[in-house]
C-alpha positions as semicolon CSV with decimal commas, in nm:
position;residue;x (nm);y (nm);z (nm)
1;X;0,522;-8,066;-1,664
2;X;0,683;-7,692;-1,689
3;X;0,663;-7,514;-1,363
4;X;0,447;-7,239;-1,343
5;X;0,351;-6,970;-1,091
6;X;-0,027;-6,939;-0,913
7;X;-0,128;-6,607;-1,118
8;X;-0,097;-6,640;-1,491
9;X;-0,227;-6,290;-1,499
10;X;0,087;-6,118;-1,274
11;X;0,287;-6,008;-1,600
12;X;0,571;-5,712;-1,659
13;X;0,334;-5,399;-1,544
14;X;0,235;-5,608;-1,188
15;X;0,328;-5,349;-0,875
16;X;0,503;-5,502;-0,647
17;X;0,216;-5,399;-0,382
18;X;-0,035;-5,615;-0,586
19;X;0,189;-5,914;-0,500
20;X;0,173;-5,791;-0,194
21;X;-0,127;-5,849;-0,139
22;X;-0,259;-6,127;-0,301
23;X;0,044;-6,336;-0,054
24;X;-0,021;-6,141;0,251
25;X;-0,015;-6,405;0,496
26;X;0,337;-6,519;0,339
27;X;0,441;-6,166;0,480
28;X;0,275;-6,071;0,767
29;X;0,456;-6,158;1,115
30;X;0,767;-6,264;0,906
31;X;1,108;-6,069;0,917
32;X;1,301;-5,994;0,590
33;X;1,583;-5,860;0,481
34;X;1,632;-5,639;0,193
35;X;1,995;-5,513;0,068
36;X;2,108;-5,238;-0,138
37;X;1,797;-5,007;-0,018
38;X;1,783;-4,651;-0,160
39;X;1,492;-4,409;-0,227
40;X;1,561;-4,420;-0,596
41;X;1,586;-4,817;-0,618
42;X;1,407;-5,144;-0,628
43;X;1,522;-5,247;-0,341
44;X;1,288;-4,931;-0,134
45;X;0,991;-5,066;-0,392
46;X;1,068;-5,407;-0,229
47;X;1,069;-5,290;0,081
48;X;0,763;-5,111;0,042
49;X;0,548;-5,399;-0,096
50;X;0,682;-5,600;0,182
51;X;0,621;-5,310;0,472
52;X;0,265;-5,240;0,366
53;X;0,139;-5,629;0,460
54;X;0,264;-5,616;0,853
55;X;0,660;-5,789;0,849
56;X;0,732;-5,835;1,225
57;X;1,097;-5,762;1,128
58;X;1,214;-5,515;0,796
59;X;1,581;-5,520;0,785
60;X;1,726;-5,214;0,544
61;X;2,106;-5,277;0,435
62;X;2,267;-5,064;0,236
63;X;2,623;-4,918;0,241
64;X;2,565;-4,533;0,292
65;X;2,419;-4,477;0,652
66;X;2,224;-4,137;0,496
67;X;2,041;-4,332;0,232
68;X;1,943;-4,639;0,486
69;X;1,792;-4,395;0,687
70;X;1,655;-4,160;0,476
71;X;1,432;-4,486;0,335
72;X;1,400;-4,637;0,706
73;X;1,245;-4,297;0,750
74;X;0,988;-4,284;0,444
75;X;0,899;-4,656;0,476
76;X;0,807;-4,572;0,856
77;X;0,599;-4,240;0,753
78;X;0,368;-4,490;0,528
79;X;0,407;-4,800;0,741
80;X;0,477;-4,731;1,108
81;X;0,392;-5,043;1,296
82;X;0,663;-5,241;1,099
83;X;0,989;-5,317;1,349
84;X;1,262;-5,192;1,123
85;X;1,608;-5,186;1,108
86;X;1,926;-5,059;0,975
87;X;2,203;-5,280;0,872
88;X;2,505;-5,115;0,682
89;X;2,748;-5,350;0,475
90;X;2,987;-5,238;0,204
91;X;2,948;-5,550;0,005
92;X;3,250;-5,540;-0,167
93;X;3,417;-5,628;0,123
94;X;3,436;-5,937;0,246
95;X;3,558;-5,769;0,630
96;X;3,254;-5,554;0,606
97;X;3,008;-5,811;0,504
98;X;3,127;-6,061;0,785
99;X;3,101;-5,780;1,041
100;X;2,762;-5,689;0,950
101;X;2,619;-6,112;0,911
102;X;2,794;-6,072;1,301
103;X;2,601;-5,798;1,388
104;X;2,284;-5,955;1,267
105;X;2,355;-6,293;1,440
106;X;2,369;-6,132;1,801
107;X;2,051;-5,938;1,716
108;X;1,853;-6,143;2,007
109;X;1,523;-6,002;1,956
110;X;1,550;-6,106;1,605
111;X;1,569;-6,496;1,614
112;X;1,511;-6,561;1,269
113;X;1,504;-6,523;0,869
114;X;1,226;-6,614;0,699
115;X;1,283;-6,397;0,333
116;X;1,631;-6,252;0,221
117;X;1,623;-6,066;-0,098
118;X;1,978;-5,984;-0,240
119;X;1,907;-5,725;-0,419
120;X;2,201;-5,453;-0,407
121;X;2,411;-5,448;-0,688
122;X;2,694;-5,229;-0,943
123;X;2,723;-5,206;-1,312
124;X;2,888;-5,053;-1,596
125;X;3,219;-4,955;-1,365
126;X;3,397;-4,827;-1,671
127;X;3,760;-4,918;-1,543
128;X;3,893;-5,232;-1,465
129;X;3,884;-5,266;-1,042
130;X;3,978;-5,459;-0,800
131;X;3,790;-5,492;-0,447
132;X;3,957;-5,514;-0,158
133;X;4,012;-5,884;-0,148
134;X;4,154;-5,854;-0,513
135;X;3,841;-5,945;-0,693
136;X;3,714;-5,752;-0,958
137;X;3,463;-5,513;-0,814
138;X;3,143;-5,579;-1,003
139;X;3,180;-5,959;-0,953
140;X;3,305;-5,903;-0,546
141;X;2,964;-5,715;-0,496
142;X;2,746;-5,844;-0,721
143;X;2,783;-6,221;-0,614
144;X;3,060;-6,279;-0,413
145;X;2,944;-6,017;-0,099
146;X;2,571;-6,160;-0,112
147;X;2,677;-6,507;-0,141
148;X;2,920;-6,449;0,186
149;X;2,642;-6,276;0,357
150;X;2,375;-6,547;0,278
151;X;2,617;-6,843;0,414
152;X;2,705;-6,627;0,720
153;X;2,324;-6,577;0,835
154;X;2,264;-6,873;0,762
155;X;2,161;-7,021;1,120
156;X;1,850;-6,754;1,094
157;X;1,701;-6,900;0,825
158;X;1,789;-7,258;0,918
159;X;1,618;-7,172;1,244
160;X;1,307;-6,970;1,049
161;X;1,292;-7,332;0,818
162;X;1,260;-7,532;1,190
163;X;0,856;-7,389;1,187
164;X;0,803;-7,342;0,841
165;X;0,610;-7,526;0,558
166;X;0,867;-7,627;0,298
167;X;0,993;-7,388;0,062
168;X;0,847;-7,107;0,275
169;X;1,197;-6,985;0,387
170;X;1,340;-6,809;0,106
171;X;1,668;-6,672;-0,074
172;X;1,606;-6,456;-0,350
173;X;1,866;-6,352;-0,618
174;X;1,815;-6,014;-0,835
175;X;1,982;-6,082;-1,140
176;X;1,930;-5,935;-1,502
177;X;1,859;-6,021;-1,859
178;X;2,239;-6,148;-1,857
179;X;2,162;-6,506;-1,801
180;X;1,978;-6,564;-2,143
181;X;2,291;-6,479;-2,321
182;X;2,597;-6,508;-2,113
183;X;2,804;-6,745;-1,920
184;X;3,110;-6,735;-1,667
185;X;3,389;-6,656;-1,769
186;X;3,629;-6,918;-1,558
187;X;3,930;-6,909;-1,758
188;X;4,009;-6,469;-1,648
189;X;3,750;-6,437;-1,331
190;X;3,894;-6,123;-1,288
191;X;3,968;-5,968;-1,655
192;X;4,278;-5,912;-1,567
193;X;4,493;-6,138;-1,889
194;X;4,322;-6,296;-2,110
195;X;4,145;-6,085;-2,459
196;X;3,788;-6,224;-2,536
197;X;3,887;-6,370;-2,877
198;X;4,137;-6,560;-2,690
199;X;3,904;-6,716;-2,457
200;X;3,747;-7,078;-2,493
201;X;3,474;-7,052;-2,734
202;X;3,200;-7,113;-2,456
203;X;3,299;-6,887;-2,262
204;X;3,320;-6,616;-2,495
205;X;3,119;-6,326;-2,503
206;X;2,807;-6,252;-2,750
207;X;2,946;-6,066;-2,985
208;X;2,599;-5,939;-3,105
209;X;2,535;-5,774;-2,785
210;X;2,823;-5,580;-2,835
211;X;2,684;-5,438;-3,148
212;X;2,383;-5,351;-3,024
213;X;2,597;-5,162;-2,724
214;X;2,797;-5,058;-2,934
215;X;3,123;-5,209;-2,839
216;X;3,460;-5,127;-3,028
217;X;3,681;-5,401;-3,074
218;X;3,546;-5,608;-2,839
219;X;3,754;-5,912;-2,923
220;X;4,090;-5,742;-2,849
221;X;3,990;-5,616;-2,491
222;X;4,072;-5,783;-2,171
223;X;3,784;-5,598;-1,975
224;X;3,434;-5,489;-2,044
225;X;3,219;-5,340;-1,784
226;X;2,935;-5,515;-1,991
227;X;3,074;-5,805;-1,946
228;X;3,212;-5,773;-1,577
229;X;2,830;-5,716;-1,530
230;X;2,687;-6,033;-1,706
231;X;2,935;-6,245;-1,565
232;X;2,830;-6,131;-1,238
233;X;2,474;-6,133;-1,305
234;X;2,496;-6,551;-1,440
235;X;2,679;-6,579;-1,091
236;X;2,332;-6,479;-0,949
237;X;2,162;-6,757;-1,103
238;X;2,423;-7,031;-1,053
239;X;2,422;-6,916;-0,712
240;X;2,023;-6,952;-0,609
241;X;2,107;-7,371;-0,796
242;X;2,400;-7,414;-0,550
243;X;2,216;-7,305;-0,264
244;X;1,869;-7,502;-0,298
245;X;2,091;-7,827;-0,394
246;X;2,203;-7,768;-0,062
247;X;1,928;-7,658;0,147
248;X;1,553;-7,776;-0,031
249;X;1,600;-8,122;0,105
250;X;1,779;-8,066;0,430
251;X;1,554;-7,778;0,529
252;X;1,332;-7,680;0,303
253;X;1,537;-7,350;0,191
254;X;1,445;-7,247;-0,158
255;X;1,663;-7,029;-0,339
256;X;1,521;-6,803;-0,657
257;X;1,658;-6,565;-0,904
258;X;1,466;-6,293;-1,060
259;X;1,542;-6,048;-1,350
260;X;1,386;-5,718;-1,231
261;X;1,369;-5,559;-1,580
262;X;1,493;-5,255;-1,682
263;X;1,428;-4,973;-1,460
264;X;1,593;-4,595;-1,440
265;X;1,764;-4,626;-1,152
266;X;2,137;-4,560;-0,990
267;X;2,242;-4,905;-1,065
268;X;2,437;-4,772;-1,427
269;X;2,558;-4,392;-1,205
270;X;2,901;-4,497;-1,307
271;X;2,837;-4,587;-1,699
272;X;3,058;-4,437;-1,940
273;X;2,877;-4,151;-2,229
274;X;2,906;-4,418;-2,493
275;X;2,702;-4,680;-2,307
276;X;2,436;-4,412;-2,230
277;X;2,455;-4,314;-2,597
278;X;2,369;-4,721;-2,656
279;X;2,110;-4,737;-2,382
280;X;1,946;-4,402;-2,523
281;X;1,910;-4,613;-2,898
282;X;1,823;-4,968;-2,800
283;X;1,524;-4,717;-2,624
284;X;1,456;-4,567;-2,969
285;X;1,478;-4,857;-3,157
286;X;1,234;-5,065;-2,870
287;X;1,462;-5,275;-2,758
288;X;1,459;-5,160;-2,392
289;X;1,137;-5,057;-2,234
290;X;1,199;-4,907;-1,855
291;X;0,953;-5,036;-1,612
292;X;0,846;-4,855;-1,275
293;X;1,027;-4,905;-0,995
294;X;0,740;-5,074;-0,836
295;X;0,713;-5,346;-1,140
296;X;1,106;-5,360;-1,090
297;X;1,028;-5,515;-0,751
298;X;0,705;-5,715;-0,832
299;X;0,874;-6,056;-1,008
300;X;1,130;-6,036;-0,648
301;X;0,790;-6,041;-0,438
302;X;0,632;-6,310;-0,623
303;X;0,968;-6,529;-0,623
304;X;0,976;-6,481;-0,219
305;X;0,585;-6,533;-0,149
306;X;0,424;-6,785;-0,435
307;X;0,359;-7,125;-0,269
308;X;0,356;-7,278;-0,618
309;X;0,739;-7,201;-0,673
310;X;1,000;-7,491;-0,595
311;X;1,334;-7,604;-0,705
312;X;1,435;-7,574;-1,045
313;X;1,360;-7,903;-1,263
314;X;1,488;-8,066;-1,560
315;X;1,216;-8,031;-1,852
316;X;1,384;-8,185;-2,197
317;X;1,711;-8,106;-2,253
318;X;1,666;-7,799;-2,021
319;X;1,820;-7,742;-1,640
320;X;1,668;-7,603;-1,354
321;X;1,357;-7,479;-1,494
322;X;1,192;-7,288;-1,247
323;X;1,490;-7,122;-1,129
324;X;1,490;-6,807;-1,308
325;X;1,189;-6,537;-1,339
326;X;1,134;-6,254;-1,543
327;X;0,814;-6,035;-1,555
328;X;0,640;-6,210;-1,261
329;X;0,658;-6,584;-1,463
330;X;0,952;-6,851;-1,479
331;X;1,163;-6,797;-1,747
332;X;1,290;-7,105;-1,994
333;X;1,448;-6,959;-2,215
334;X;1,864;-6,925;-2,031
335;X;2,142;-7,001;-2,153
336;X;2,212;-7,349;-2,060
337;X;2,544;-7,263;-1,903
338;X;2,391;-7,003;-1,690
339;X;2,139;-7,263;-1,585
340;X;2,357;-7,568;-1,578
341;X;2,377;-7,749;-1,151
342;X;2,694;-7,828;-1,341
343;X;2,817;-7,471;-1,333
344;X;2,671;-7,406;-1,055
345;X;2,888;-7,645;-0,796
346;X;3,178;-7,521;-1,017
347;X;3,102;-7,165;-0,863
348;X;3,023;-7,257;-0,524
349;X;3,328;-7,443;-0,505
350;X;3,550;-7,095;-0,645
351;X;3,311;-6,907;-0,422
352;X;3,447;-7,076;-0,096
353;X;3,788;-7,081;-0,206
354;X;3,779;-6,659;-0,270
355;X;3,619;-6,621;0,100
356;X;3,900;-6,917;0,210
357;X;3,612;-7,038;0,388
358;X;3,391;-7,408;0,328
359;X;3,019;-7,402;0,452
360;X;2,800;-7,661;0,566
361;X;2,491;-7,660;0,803
């Protein structure tokens, strides 16, 4: 049998607040954390679904103090009995992101995890960059900072599972539309040697998509910022298969990834005039329809609340069904290498060695 949510009738215009409420008791005395939170983002809409349904604990991350507080400050005009707090990480750092999981962990009065939405994120960076730790940047924030943050809190969640009916603890993954169409690219991580046409053929990119945005000789480049993004995005996915291999069973952990949809945000502030230009067509043509910021959010409310949600399973020749939402409903249709447990060990298994760090719990 397919997997399937509890509401049939949540689709891609759902508010986030309407998830809200229908799983109020999943929220209400809990403590969450939200990253990447800015006024003009999902991750305030998330915060605001979550806020208006009584979270004992509302933890904002973000990586510019003004922004954290400016929304700390809005969500506690609307919603002032929440407990919130501010948590600022850089996550595309791997010093900063440790400091702040610290931080967190000697927070006393807040014992536990119950709901972590990763849901900061960068795109488009039209230059090839390297973080800090010598990662490219989109990748290093995108997956590798959330995925170092997530194993460093751990104990809080572990401790939140201790009292909580399985698969009530939660880890959810904001990822894209990537993972129907892309795949990692293990041979060049970091886009740093190898052109695309040179690459094995499954890990090449989809040379249609470039069309349609408009890509110039995509199969002579080394980097794409398209591609630095779906690469990253896939990570997302693989990531949330990892993490519930290793934590559904032990402690009933449950690890989701959700494609928000498109919505006019910050996330593409650093996108180059010709991607715009592309964006601006597919539009035109009705390729791209831009949601509200509060549907953005819905599909991450209904993968951290719906008690009918559960590890990915096998369903024919498909992986992890179940894994992977998109407008409110699991999703079926990825590509198999961005839904393989296959791949997905493969990148925990990089993922340790680029923090030089092994987890277990």
């Amino acid at each position: 049998m397919t997997p399937s949510t509890s509401n049939p009738l949540f689709g891609p215009d759902t508010e986030a607040t309407e998830v809200a409420q229908a799983f109020a008791t999943g929220i209400q005395g809990k403590t969450i954390i939200v990253t990447g939170v800015n006024r003009g983002g999902i991750g305030y809409s998330t915060c605001e679904a979550f806020a208006s349904q009584s979270p004992a604990h509302l933890i904002v991350t973000g990586r510019n103090e003004a922004k954290v507080k400016e929304s700390m400050d809005a969500l506690r005009k609307s919603y002032p009995d929440v407990g919130y707090r501010p948590l600022l990480m850089d996550l595309s750092s791997q010093q900063s992101v440790r400091e702040a999981a610290t931080k967190l962990l000697n927070w006393e009065d807040v014992p536990k995890i119950d709901i972590l939405v990763n849901s900061a994120g960068v795109a488009l960076i039209p230059d090839h960059t390297l973080s800090v730790d010598r990662i490219e940047q989109t990748f290093a924030t995108n997956h590798m900072g959330h995925f170092l943050f997530t194993c460093c809190i751990m104990p809080k969640l572990v401790r939140a599972a201790e009292n909580s009916t399985r698969g009530a603890v939660r880890i959810v993954n904001v990822t894209s539309r990537s993972p129907l169409h892309s795949r990692m690219r293990w041979s060049d991580v970091n886009f740093t040697t190898i052109m695309n046409k040179d690459l094995p053929v499954e890990e090449q990119p989809n040379w249609d998509l470039h069309k349609a945005w408009q890509i110039e000789d995509s199969p002579n480049k080394i980097y794409i910022p398209l591609e630095a993004y779906n690469q990253s995005k896939v990570a997302n996915v693989l990531f949330s298969i990892a993490a519930t291999t290793r934590l559904y069973e032990k402690y009933g952990i449950l690890s989701l990834a959700v494609h928000p949809g498109v919505i006019a945000t910050e996330l593409g502030r650093d996108a180059s005039s010709q991607v715009t230009k592309a964006i601006e067509n597919m539009m035109k043509q009705g390729a791209v329809k831009y949601k509200s910021l509060g549907a953005g959010a819905a599909t991450s409310l209904v993968a951290a609340l719906d008690p009918c949600l559960g590890p990915g399973r096998t369903v024919g020749d498909k992986e992890n069904v179940g894994v992977y939402l998109y407008d409110c409903q699991i999703c079926d249709k990825g590509h198999p290498l961005a839904m393989s447990s296959s791949q997905a060990e493969r990148l925990w298994k990089l993922s340790e060695e680029l923090v030089k760090e092994e987890f277990s719990w």
